[in-house]
Steps between C-alpha positions, in 0.01 A plus 500: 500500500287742711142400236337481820505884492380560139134514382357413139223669362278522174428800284203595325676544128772271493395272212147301514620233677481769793124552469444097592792484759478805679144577624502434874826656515390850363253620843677781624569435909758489746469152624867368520384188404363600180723807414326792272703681172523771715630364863809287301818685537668494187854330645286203693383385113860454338567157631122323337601716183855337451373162623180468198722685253831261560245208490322633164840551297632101689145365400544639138823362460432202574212431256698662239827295578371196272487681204869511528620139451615435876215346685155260418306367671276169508223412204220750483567774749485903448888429466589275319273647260691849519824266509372393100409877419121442553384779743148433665305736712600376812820710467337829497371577850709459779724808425245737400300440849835524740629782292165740476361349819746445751738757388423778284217561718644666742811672343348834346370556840807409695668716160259800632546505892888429448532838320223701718759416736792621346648102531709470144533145605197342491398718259804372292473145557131545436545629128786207460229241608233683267741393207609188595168342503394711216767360268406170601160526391599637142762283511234236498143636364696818293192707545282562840403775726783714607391910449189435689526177695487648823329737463113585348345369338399178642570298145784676387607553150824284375820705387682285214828340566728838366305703753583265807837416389621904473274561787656215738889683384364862602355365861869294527658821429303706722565215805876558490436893494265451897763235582793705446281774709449277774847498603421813627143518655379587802711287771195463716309284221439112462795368302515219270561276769135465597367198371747489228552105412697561178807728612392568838516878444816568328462746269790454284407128449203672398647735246703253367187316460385754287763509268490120377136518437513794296811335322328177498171675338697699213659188406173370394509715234740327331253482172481876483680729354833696623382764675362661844393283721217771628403465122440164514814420370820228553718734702843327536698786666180528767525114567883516633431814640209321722766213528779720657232638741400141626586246704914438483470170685243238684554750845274693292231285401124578533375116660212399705634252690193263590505249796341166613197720702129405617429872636296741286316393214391690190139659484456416128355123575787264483556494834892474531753652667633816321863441631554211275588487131205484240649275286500222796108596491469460170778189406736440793194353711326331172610202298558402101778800438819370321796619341498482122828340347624828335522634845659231636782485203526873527580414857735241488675501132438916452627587114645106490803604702466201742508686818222463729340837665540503886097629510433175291445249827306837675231547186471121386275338793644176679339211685597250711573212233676157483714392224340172295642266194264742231633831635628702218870582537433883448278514819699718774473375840699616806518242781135380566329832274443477141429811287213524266563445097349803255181430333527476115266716357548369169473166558162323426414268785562787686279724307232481723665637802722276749340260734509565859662189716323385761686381827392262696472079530615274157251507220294213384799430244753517754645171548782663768411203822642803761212702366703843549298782445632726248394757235331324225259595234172349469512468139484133275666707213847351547641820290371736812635331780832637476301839599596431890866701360312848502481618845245787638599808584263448847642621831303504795533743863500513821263783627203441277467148431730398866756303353840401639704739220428620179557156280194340377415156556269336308352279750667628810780264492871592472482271149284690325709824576478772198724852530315728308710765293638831629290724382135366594581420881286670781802703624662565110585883472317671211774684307291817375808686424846392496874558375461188260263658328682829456768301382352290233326823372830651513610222297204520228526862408885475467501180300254679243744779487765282381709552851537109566800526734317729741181271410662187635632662811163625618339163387780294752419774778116438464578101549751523795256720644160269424730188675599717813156657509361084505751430805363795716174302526665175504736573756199651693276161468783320628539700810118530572508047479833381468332164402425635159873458356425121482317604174743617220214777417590725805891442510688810461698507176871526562731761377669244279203371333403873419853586372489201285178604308585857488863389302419234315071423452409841383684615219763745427419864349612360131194250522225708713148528325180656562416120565729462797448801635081461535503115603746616775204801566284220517667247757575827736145634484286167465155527512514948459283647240841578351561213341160445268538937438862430344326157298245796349758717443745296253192286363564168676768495219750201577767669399432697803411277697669163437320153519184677516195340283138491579431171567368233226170460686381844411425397166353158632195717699236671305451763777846571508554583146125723518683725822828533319531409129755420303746799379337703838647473879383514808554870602243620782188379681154550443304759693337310847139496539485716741542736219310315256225488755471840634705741295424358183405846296790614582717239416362391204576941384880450554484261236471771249852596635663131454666404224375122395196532666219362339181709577239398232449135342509429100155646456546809718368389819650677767684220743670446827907575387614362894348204380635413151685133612793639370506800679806380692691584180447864535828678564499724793638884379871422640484193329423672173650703190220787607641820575 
């Protein structure tokens, strides 16, 4: 992916995080080692920029997934607590550092020398990138630094979430203006295609690109009024417009395809490869991540029309598993695999968060004279053993940790063999822009005008498209270790299956809701910041969103109920310290611009608004009736 060519470098103003990072990278010189502001060209520093900013929105996404009712994790971690809507600061970094630090550092400069150069191109995919990772930080703080953040001065002042939103529209429109251009530059510039990892420098991918995020951005607005979307308002017409202008099928998807690599690492302090997908950082490679039941029934019974979904045995992880006398009969196994049950989030012995199985010889109970070594849990509550059904979404690779294939085995033994789940794998594609998602946006806005026939068909196009899109990779792990289609997780789903769902598990137009058409969103973009925007969008309302509830052990934790009340949701994230720490002044002004914000105590005393507990409950400006 040619990252061996790019450079990453730190900027003076872009947020304070910079002015702790960035020091020994700011000496001006011309050691090639140790590259200057002023010696990068600007085409060498697209491929760092795409890799922190894909790895920002992935790391986002994930954390925010658990808020949506699909995924917990085991008692006491950052997750499950998100997974019972009780957001801790441990969320709030991550995303901020990779986007500001790794990313957005270098792409006003690479912005600058891209159009000194009369290269439309860069300069296009530049402003694109600009937006992209400034939505996702109002998307998840609502206000921050965006006028001034890379530029003086050094602690910036914070624009308020209107300013950033309108702001983020006028840069997209202003990248498809230099990308249309740069069809016809100068033939003897850099294209695209160096160091491009996304679309590997086609420019109409790029365009088309374009056009879903803007559509993708206006239809946040949903709250707003009718109106001009360059007002700040919901802009139907605009949306379809964008629609008709994006991709028309999965040939025209924007994807970084990552791979099972040890090469070149990123300079941020994690030391791991950049060629693999973040969310096997951050979950694929970890353990005590599980699939909540509501998932798992909107997976295999979706809308009660007893038809399993074909993605079903590629999301839901598997192990290597033998039948006994207490197995229950609705546990799915395929010859010697059996795949993992849903965690039920409303149930209280599981309140606490699932236990994770351990794997290995009998346990002092066991009274099995073979001594087989199995998954167990170490548990004398009789009520918890049954935990060994939930299976981890762990995978393992081959590059980095020099295993045989991607599986994970718990202790190295074929036996203990888990599969992981599609999208966390080393080597899963990141889908930052596909045709499933112009068609289930295409399906939204036309549902809400009432058009439910031409609703329904775009809804059954984004679903054929999210199962063919799923055997591209599949098909592709197969032929990289042919091995792998012992495991029902990588086998390629067959035409038939797919017919079958598509004409008889879906629905028919006469039936469709806003419902079906989101948790079919949510299967095809698992894991995208997407998926928790739309929750904030319709309100977590289950009429919207079917079988969603928060879970029964928000109320049982004290903390919980202090970060997000009852009668309030949880709608952004708190500030990081970084901000807190070093840009405090300025942070704690915007709060004069935010609605909810409490900036004095009951006797006047000025306080802290980032730090009101509840803070979490604030809407972000999309997310609210402002105008």
């Amino acid at each position: 992916m040619n990252f061996f060519k790019s450079m990453i470098l730190c900027s003076v103003g872009v947020a304070s995080l910079a002015l702790t990072s960035c020091n020994d990278w700011l000496d001006v010189n011309t050691d090639p080692d140790s590259p200057s502001d002023a010696a990068a060209l600007y085409y060498q520093r697209l491929a760092h920029i795409q890799f922190y900013t894909r790895d920002a929105q992935v790391f986002a996404g994930w954390r925010c997934s658990f808020a949506n009712g699909d995924w917990t994790s085991t008692n006491g971690s950052t997750y499950y607590n998100v997974s019972i809507h009780y957001p801790t600061n441990s969320l709030c970094t991550t995303p901020y550092q990779w986007w500001f630090v790794g990313a957005y550092a270098n792409v006003p400069d690479m912005y600058k020398k891209a159009m000194d150069a009369g290269n439309f191109q860069f300069a296009g995919v530049a402003e694109l990138i600009k937006a992209y990772g400034s939505m996702l930080m109002t998307d998840l703080y609502g206000e921050m630094p965006y006028t001034y953040a890379a530029a003086e001065p050094a602690l910036p002042p914070y624009d308020n979430g209107k300013t950033i939103f309108l702001g983020c529209l006028n840069d997209i429109d202003h990248a498809i203006e230099l990308l249309e251009q740069g069809r016809s530059q100068a033939a003897d510039l850099p294209t695209l295609a160096v160091n491009d990892s996304w679309n590997k420098g086609d420019l109409e991918k790029w365009i088309k690109f374009a056009y879903l995020l803007k559509a993708r951005w206006i239809n946040h607005l949903n709250k707003k009024a009718a109106g001009s979307y360059k007002e700040g308002k919901y802009d139907a017409d605009e949306i379809l417009r964008c629609l008709d202008n994006a991709m028309k099928s999965n040939a025209d998807n924007t994807i970084s395809h990552c791979i099972d690599a040890n090469g070149d690492y990123d300079v941020l302090g994690w030391s791991e490869p950049i060629e693999y997908n973040g969310l096997f950082s951050v979950c694929g490679m970890n353990s005590g991540y599980f699939v909540t039941k509501r998932l798992e029934e909107n997976l295999t019974n979706f809308a009660g029309n007893g038809v399993e979904d074909p993605r079903a045995a590629k999301i839901i992880p598997w192990c290597v598993s033998g039948k006994s006398a207490d197995t229950p009969a609705d546990v799915t196994f395929e010859g010697k695999w059996r795949r993992s049950k849903g965690v039920d989030m409303s149930a209280v012995p599981q309140a606490g968060g699932p236990l994770r199985a351990s794997f290995g010889p009998a346990n002092k109970d066991d009274k099995d004279p073979a001594h087989i070594d199995h998954f167990w849990i170490d548990t004398d509550n009789a009520v918890r053993k049954g935990d060994t059904l939930f299976i981890e979404q762990t995978s393992s690779c081959k590059e980095y940790f020099g295993n045989q294939d991607i599986l994970y085995r718990r202790d190295g033994s074929d036996a203990s063999t888990e599969s992981g789940t599609f999208f966390t794998r080393v080597s899963s594609p990141v889908y930052l822009g596909v045709y499933p998602e112009v068609c289930f946006i295409r399906a939204e806005v036309l549902f809400n005008q009432g058009k439910k026939d031409l609703a329904f068909n775009a809804y059954k196009d984004g679903i054929k498209a999210s199962i063919e899109l799923m055997n591209e990779r599949l098909s592709s792990w197969l032929s990289e270790d042919a091995s792998l289609a012992k495991c029902p997780s990588f086998t390629v789903i067959s035409e038939a299956d797919k017919n079958n769902y598509l004409n008889n598990g879906i629905g028919t137009s006469g039936d469709l809701t806003l419902g079906k058409i989101f948790i079919q969103k949510h299967i095809a973009l698992m894991f995208s910041m997407e998926v928790w925007n739309d929750y904030r969008r319709y309100d977590y309302d289950p009429a919207v969103f079917p079988g969603f509830f928060v879970p029964e052990a928000h109320k049982l934790s004290a903390n919980a109920m202090k970060a997000v009340p009852d009668g309030k949701q949880f709608r952004r994230w708190r500030q990081c310290s970084h901000e807190l720490n070093y840009n405090s002044k300025e942070l704690q002004a915007i709060g004069e611009q935010v609605p909810g914000a409490v900036l004095k105590d009951k006797d006047g005393n000025p306080v802290a608004w980032n730090n009101a507990d509840d803070v979490w409950t604030i809407p972000v400006w999309w997310d609210s009736d402002q105008q």
